[in-house]
N, C-alpha and C positions, 0 to 999 in steps of 0.2 A: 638248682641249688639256691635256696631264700638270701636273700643279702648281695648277689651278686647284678652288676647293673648292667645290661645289656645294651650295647648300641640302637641307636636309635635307628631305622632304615631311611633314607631318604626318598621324599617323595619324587613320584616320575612328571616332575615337573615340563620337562623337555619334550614330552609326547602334545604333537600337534595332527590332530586327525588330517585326514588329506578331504583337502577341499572338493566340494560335488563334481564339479570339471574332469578332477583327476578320478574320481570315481566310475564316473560315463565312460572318459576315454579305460578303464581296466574294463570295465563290463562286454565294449567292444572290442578288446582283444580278446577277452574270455569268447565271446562268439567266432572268431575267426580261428582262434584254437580251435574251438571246437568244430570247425567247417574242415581245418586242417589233418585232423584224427579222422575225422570224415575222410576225406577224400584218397588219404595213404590209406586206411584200411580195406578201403573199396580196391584200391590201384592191387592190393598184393592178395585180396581176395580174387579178383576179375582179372585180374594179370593185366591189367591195360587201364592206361589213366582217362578220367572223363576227359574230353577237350569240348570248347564252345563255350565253358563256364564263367569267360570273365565279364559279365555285364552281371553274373550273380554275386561272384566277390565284389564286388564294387558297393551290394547295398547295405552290411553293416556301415563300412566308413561313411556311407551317404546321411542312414538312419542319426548316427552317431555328431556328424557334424551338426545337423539340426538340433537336435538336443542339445549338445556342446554350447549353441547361440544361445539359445533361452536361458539356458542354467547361468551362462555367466552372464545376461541380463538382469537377471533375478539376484545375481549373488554382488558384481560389481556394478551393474548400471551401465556398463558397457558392451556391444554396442548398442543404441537406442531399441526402443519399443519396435517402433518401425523396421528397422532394419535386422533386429534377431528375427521377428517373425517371417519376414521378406524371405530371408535364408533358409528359413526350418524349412519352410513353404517351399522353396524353390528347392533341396536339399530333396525333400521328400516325393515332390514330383519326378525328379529325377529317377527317385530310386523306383520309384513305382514303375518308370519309362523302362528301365533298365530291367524289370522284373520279367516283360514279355519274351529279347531275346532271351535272355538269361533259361529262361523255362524251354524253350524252344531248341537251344543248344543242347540243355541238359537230355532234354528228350530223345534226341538225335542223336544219343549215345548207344537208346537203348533198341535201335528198329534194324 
């Protein structure tokens, strides 16, 4: 109808994207979900759940913490250069350490 004035909509002023941090840490739930859909599909397909596998769930949260350091290096400056890289490094060693039982349990499921 011509002549009639329609509100104006307001803008989404209030939307504040979620910071890289919180981004990493959803990515690495999205992976343990998906570890999680794993491992119940397996359990009701195979009638029996894997055991041995916790040095494998361990290495998103590991992956995840090291990235976690950098990113909020990058974003806040905290904690120093030296010290997010220390962590990644050490973070990722780990997971990699954790990678050997981890594969060796899993396997041990299937002999």
């Amino acid at each position: 109808m011509p002549g009639v004035n329609k509100p104006e909509l307001p803008e989404n002023e209030g939307y504040i994207p979620a910071s890289p941090v919180k981004r990493t840490m959803a990515w690495v739930g999205i992976v343990y979900m998906v570890i999680l859909v794993a491992l119940t599909t397996y359990m009701y397909f195979a009638g029996a759940a894997l055991t041995g596998i916790a040095p494998l769930l361990a290495i998103p949260g590991l992956v995840g913490l090291g990235a976690v350091a950098l990113i909020s290096h990058r974003t806040t400056g905290s904690p120093s250069l030296r010290g997010a890289w220390t962590l990644a490094i050490l973070c990722w060693l780990v997971a990699i350490w954790f990678l050997f039982p981890g594969i060796a349990g899993l396997l041990a499921n299937f002999t």
